[in-house]
Every structure is written in C-alpha cells, then in structure tokens.
C-alpha distance (Angstrom), angle and dihedral (degrees) to the residues before:
residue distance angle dihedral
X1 . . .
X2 3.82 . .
X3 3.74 84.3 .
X4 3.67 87.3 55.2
X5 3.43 91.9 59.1
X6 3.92 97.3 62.7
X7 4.36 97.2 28.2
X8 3.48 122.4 112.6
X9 4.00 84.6 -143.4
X10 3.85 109.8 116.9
X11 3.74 94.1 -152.2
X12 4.05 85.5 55.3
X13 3.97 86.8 51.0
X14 3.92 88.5 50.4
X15 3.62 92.0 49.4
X16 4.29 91.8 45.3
X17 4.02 87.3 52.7
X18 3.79 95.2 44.0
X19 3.45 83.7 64.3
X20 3.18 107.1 37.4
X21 4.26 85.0 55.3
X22 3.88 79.3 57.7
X23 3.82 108.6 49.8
X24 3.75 99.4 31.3
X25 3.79 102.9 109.1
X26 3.77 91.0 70.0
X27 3.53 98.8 53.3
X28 3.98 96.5 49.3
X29 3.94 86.4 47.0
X30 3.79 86.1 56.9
X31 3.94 98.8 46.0
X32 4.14 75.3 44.3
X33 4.23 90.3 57.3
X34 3.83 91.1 41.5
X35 4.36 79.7 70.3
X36 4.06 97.0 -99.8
X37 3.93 99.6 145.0
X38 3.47 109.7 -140.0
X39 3.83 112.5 -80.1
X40 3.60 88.6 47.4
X41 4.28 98.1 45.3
X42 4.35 71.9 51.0
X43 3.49 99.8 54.8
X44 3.94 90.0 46.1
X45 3.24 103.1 43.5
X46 4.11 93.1 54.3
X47 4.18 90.0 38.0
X48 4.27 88.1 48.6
X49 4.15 85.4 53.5
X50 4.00 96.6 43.0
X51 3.95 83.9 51.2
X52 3.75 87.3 38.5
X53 3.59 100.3 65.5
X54 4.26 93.2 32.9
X55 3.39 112.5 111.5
X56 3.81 122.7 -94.6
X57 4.26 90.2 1.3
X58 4.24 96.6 121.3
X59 4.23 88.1 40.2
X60 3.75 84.4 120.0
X61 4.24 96.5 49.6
X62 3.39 120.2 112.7
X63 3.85 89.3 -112.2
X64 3.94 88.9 -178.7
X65 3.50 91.2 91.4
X66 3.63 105.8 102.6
X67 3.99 101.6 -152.3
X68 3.20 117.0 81.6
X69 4.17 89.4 -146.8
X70 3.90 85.6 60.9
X71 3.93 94.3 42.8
X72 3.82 81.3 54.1
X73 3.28 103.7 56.2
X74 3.58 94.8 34.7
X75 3.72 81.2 60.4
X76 3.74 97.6 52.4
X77 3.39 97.6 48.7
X78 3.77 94.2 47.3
X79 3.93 78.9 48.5
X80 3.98 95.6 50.5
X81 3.81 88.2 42.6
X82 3.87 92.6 65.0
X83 4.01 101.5 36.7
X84 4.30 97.2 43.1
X85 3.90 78.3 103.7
X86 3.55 98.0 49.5
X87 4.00 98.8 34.5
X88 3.43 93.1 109.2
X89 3.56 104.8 56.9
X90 3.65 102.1 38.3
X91 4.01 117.0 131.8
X92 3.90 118.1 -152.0
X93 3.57 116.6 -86.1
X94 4.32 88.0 -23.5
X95 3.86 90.6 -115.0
X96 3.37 89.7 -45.6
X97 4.20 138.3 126.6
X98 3.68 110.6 -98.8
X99 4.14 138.9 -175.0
X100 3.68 98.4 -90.2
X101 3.95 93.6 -115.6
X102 3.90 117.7 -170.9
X103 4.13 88.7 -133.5
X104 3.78 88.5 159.5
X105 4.12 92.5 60.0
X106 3.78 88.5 39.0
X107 3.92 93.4 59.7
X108 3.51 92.6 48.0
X109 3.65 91.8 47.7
X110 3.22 89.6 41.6
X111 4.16 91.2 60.1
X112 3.92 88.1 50.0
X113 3.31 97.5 64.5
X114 4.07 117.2 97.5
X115 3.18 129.8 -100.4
X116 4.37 108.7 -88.7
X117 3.67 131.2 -179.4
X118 3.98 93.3 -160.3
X119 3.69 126.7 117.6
X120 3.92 121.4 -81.5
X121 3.46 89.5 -122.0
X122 4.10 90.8 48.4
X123 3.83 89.3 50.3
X124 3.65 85.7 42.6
X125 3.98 83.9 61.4
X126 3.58 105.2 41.6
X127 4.31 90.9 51.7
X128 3.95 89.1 49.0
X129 4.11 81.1 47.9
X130 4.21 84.7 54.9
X131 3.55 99.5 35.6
X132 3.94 96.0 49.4
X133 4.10 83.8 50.7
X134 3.39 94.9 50.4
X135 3.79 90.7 53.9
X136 3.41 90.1 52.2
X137 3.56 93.0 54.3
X138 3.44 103.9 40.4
X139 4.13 82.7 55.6
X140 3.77 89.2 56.5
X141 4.19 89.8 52.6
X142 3.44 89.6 55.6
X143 4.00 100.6 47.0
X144 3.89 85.6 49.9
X145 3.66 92.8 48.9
X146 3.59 90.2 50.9
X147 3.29 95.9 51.1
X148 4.19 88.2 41.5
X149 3.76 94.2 -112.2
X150 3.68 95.9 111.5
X151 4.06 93.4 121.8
X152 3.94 88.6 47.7
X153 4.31 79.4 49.3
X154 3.73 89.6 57.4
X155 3.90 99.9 40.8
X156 3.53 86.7 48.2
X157 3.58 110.2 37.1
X158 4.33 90.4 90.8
X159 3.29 86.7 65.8
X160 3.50 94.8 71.5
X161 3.70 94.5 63.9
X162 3.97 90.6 59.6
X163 3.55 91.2 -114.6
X164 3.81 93.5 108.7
X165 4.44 89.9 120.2
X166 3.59 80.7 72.2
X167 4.11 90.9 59.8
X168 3.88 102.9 37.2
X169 4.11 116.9 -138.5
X170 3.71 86.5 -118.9
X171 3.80 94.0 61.7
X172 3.49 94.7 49.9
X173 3.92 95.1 39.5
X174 3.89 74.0 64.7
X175 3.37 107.6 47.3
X176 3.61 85.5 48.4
X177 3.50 90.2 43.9
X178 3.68 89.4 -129.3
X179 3.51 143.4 105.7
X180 4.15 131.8 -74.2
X181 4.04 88.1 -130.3
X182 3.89 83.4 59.8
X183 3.72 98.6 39.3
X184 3.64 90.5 52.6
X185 3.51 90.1 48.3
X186 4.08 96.8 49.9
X187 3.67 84.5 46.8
X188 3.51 91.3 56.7
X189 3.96 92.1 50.0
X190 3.68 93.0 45.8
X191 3.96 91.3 51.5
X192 4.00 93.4 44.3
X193 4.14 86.1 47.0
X194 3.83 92.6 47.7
X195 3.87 86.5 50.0
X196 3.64 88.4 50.8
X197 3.85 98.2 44.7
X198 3.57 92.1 46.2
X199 3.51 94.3 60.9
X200 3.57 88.6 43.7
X201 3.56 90.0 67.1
X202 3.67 98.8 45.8
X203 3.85 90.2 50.7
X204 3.42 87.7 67.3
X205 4.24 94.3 51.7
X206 3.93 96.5 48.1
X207 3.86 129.3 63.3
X208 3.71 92.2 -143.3
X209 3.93 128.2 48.4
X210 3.37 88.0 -150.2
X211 3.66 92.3 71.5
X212 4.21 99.7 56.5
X213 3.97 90.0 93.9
X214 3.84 87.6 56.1
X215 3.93 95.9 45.2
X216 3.73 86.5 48.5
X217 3.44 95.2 56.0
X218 3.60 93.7 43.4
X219 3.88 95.3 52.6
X220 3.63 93.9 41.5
X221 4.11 86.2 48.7
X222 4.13 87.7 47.8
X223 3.64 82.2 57.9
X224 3.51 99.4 56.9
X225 4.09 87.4 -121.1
C-alpha cells in the first residue's frame, strides 16, 4: 500500500483512496486535537487527501514505515507542517475532486466523544483501533444479509465481544427459534469469519503479512483490551 501511494498505477491509486474513504475520521479528529476548529480541521483534512493521492506529493515521507496507519500520520503531519502558514486561507478541495468525506458527521462525532488527557497520537491510535473494527463488522452485516442471515447477524453479533455468558445459548436458540447445538455452532462460524475478516482488513494496511499478528496486538493494546 505504501507503494500505492507513490505508483503511477491507477488501480494502486484506487486502492490508496479506498482506504483513505475508510480511515479518515481519525485523521480529521487529530488535525481537530492539534486546535483546528472545525471548518479549518475540514478544509485540511479534504486539501491533505487531494494532495494525498497527487502524484509525487509524499516523495519526501519516510515510506519505510511498514503500516500504513504510521505512513498516514507521518504523512499528515509532514502535511500540517508545510500548510500551518496557509491554514487559514485554505478553500475546500481548490476546484478540485475530493474523497467525499462526511466532515459534518465527523464534527459531531467528534464533540461526543469524552473528555481524554492522552496524546493526539494515542487517540489517534485507539480511533484507527475502532474504525478498523467497525469495518470489519459492518463487512460481516453485509455477508449475512446477503446470504439472508442478517437477524441471526444481530442476535449473534455480542458474541463476538466474548461476553456471550451474559446472553445464554438457550435464549438465543430461542429467539432464533433454533437449537443451542446450532447456536453454538453459528457462533463458532461467526467468530472464525470475524478472525478472518479482520485480518483481511489489516492485510490491506501493512506491507508485509507477516506483520498482522503485531498490528493486532498493537490495536487491541491501543484499546486497552
């Protein structure tokens, strides 16, 4: 993916915005902590993502770091480094196309959150943590839905945070109006398939598969989990 990020290849460009539409909210909260009120933490979030995916713009990141979370916020704060000056008078996306980024949403979300005396760059950890889990399960919804499981999904779905002695098999065999042997055996499926999406996702973030047990740990750690 760091490749991506400098390769003329359009499919590579694709790939580098995908993600970028993915793990945006984290950065614009951290241009947010770094005291950019909202318009402005808007404007630079959209302008850092035009330059982003420009060719040639990050030849001067340290593009040895292997994870593309670090890469990115190596990037941004190479990014914010340069336009400080210019922060105030930046227009949105200069005329230009740009990620379509739900800014709005962000801000409020970004009001909701409580109160936390940790680093930017820790915070900046934890929400990658939460936004890479929440793309993992928002895949799973959609692979039970297609499939026409999406009740079983949300009866289930509790299960994956290894909480499920709190919601006995028996109660959910009947809510299902099914069996425990075949609850316990969905529940099994959905955990291996979360396993298997979730390093699905972090495939995509690292330059070598070799380092998804590491990442997990880290994100899971950044979570306090």
């Amino acid at each position: 993916m760091l490749a991506a990020a400098g390769s003329e290849d359009s499919r590579g460009r694709q790939a580098l915005a995908r993600l970028c539409q993915v793990y945006w909210y984290p950065l614009y909260a951290f241009v947010r902590r770094h005291g950019h009120g909202p318009h402005d933490a808007q404007d630079l979030t959209q302008e850092f993502f035009v330059r982003l995916l420009e060719k040639d713009y990050l030849g001067d990141v340290d593009r040895s770091k292997g994870k593309f979370r670090s890469f990115l916020l190596a990037a941004l704060k190479h990014f914010l480094s340069k336009e400080r000056a210019r922060a105030k008078t930046l227009k949105r996306g200069g005329g230009r196309t740009l990620l379509p980024l739900d800014t709005l949403s962000a801000e409020d979300r970004y009001r909701r959150e409580p109160e936390d005396n940790a680093t930017a760059e820790k915070l900046f950890e934890r929400r990658w943590a939460l936004t890479l889990l929440d793309r993992v399960l928002t895949r799973l919804s959609e692979e039970y839905e297609t499939t026409g499981k999406r009740a079983m999904f949300e009866q289930l779905q509790g299960c994956l945070t290894g909480d499920s002695d709190l919601l006995p098999y028996a109660e959910l065999a009947a809510r299902l109006g099914t069996t425990e042997g075949a609850v316990k055996v969905a529940v099994h499926r959905l955990r291996r398939r979360y396993r298997g999406v979730l390093r699905e996702e972090i495939a995509q973030t690292v330059a070598d598969p070799a380092e998804i047990d590491d990442e997990i740990h880290q994100l899971f750690s950044a979570l306090g989990k």
